[in-house]
N, C-alpha and C positions, 0 to 999 in steps of 0.2 A: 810719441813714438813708442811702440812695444819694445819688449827684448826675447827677438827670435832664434830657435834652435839653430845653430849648425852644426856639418860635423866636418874635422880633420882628419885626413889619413897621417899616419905618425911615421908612414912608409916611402911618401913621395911629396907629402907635403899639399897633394892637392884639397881643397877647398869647396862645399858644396852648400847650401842652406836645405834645412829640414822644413822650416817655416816658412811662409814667405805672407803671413797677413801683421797684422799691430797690435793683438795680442800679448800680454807679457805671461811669459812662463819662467818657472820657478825650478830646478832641480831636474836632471834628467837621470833614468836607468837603464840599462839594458836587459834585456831576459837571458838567459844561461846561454840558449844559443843565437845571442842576436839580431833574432828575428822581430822584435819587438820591441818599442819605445814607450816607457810611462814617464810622463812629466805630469805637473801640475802647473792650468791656467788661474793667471790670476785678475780678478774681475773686481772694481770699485764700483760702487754705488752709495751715492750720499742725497740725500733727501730731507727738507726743513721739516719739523714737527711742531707742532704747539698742543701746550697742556695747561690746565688752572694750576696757578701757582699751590693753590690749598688740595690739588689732585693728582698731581704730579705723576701717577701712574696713567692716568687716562689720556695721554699723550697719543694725537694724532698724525698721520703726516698728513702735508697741505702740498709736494710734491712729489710726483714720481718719476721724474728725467733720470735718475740717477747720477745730478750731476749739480745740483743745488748745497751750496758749501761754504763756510761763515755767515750765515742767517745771524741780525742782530735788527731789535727794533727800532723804530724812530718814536719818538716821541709823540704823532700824529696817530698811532697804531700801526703805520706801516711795517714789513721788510722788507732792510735790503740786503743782498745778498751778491756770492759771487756765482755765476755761471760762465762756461766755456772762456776763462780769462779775462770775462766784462764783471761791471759791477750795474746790477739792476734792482727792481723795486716792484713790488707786487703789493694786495693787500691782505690784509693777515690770514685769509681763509687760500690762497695762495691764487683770490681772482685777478685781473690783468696786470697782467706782467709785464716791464716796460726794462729796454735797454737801457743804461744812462752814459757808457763810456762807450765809445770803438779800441779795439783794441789794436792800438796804433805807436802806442809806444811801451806794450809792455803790460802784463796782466796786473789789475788791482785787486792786493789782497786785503782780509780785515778790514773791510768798510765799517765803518761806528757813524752814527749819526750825532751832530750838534743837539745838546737843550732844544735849542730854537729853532730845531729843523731849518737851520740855514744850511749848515755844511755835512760832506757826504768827508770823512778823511779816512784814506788808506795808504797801505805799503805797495809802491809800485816795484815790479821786477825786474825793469827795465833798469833803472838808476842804482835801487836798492834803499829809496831813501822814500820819507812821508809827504804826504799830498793831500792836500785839501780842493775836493771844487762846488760848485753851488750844487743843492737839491737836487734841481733838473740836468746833471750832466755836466754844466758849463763853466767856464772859467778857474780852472785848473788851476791850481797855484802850490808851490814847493815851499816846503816848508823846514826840509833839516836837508842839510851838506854835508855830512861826514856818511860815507860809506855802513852802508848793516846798521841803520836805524831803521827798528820794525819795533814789532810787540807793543801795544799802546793801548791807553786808555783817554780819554776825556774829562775834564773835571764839570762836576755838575753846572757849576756856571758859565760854563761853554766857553771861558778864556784860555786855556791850558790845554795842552797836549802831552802828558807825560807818558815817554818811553824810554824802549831798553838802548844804548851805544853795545854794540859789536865788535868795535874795530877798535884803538888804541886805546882810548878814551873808555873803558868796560865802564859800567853803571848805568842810573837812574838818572835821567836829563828830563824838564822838561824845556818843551816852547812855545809863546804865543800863539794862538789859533792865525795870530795876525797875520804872522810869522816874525822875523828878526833872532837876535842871538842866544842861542840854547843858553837855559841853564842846570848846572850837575845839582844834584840832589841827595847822593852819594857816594864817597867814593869808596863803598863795597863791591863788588862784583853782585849784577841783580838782573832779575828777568821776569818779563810778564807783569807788570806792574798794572794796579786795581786800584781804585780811588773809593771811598768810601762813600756811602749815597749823601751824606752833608759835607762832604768835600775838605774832614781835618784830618785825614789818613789816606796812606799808600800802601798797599800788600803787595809783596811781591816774590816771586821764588829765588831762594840763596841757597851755595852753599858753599860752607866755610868750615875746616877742617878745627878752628878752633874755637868754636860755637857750640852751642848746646842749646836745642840738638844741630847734629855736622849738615844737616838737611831741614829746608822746610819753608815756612811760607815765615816771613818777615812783613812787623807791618814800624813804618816810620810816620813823625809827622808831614803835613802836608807842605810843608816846607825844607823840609832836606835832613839828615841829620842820623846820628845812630836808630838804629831800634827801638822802639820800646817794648815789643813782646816778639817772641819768637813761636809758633805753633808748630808741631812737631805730625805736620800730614803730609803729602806725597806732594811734589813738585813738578809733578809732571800733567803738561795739561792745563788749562785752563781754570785759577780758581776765581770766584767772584761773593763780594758781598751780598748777605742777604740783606730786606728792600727795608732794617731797620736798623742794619749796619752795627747789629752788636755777633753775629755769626757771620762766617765765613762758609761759602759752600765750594765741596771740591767733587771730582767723581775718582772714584775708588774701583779698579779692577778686580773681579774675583772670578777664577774660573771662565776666563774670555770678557767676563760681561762686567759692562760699565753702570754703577750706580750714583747717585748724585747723596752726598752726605754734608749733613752740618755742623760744623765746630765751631760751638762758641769762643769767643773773644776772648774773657774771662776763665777759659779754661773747664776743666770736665770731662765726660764721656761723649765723643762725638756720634750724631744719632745721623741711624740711614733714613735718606728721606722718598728714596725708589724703590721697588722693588723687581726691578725687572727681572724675569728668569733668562731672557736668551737674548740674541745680540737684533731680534728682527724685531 
């Protein structure tokens, strides 16, 4: 649903809408003598791109719905991806596109696929909790109980589910793909949590007022436990290993625009790896 103009009179109280389509606008003015209304509409559009990993600027899109949103691959080449509250699957050049959920109990977000392209798991909005079901759409199965488990990652041998707890319980949990009983992994406050591509680390975004530095991306062992390095980049957003797991890549805002950079593990000068000039 949009959010439409109305207006009050401050005189009698009565009540009248300016807008009446689904549109969202942003801020209204009036002109000196009232005669005239400027606001600003505001319009989303998200569309999957793919680029050579070694070209990263040559980045194409493969849809133009304006409504294609968490693209992540499968291991087969595939994406999948979220449209209009479903979770679907197309192939990588963005040819037939296939539904995989109805959307019957709740929109599925962050679909990640298994190693073995068995399982499709995402965060439903319906429960607020994580979900696993087969490739083709089917056999849906729940996986965490406690309220505001989201944010996730996968371990590369497709046993594990490690994500962020929200609710009482704040930290790094993971759980069985199988499913059965969570286990903590931390008990720092953590989020967005990344497995390393050989699967003996966890990154994830922290921040702690008595830490150095008070922000940044934490990486722990693959099994629970303090930090062992702390990197000092932006926390905001999605970071991810690079495919030989000694850099971390994050994207860095500057001027509107989104760049993808990497900082090594080991520490240094973190290097841009995009260059994009504008946000299209």
């Amino acid at each position: 649903e949009g959010l439409p103009i109305g207006y009050l009179s401050y005189r009698d109280g009565d009540f009248r809408w300016i807008t009446n389509d689904l549109n969202n606008y942003f801020g209204v003015s009036l002109s000196a003598d009232s005669r005239a209304l400027v606001t600003v509409q505001t319009q989303f559009s998200e569309d999957a791109w793919v680029a050579p990993f070694a070209e990263p600027d040559m980045a194409k899109p493969i849809t133009s719905d304006g409504q294609t949103v968490w693209a992540t691959w499968s291991p087969d080449g595939r994406i999948v991806y979220m449209k209009s509250e479903n979770i679907w699957v197309m192939e990588s050049d963005g040819r037939d596109p296939r539904q995989l959920t109805v959307n019957t109990e709740g929109a599925g977000f962050l679909p990640r696929v298994s190693p073995d392209s068995r399982y499709v798991v995402f965060f439903s909005s319906q429960d607020n909790r994580i979900w696993r079901m087969d490739m083709d759409g089917n056999n849906a199965k729940q996986l965490t109980n406690s309220p505001l488990d989201a944010l996730f990652d996968l371990s590369p041998d497709g046993k594990w589910v490690v994500y962020t707890k929200s609710s009482t319980e704040k930290g790094i949990w993971k759980v069985s793909i199988e499913g059965g009983d969570p286990v903590r992994l931390t008990d720092a406050e953590g989020y967005l949590p990344v497995i390393s591509p050989d699967g003996r680390w966890i990154a994830y975004s922290y921040q702690d007022k008595d830490a150095t530095p008070r922000a940044g991306i934490a990486i722990m062992a693959f099994e629970g436990g303090a930090p062992t390095k702390r990197c000092d980049i932006p926390t905001h957003g999605w970071t991810r290993w690079d495919v030989n797991g000694r850099s971390l890549l994050y994207i860095k805002t500057e001027r509107g625009v989104g760049n993808i950079w990497r900082q090594p593990i080991e520490g240094g000068t973190p290097k841009q790896i995009t260059d994009r000039k504008s946000v299209v």
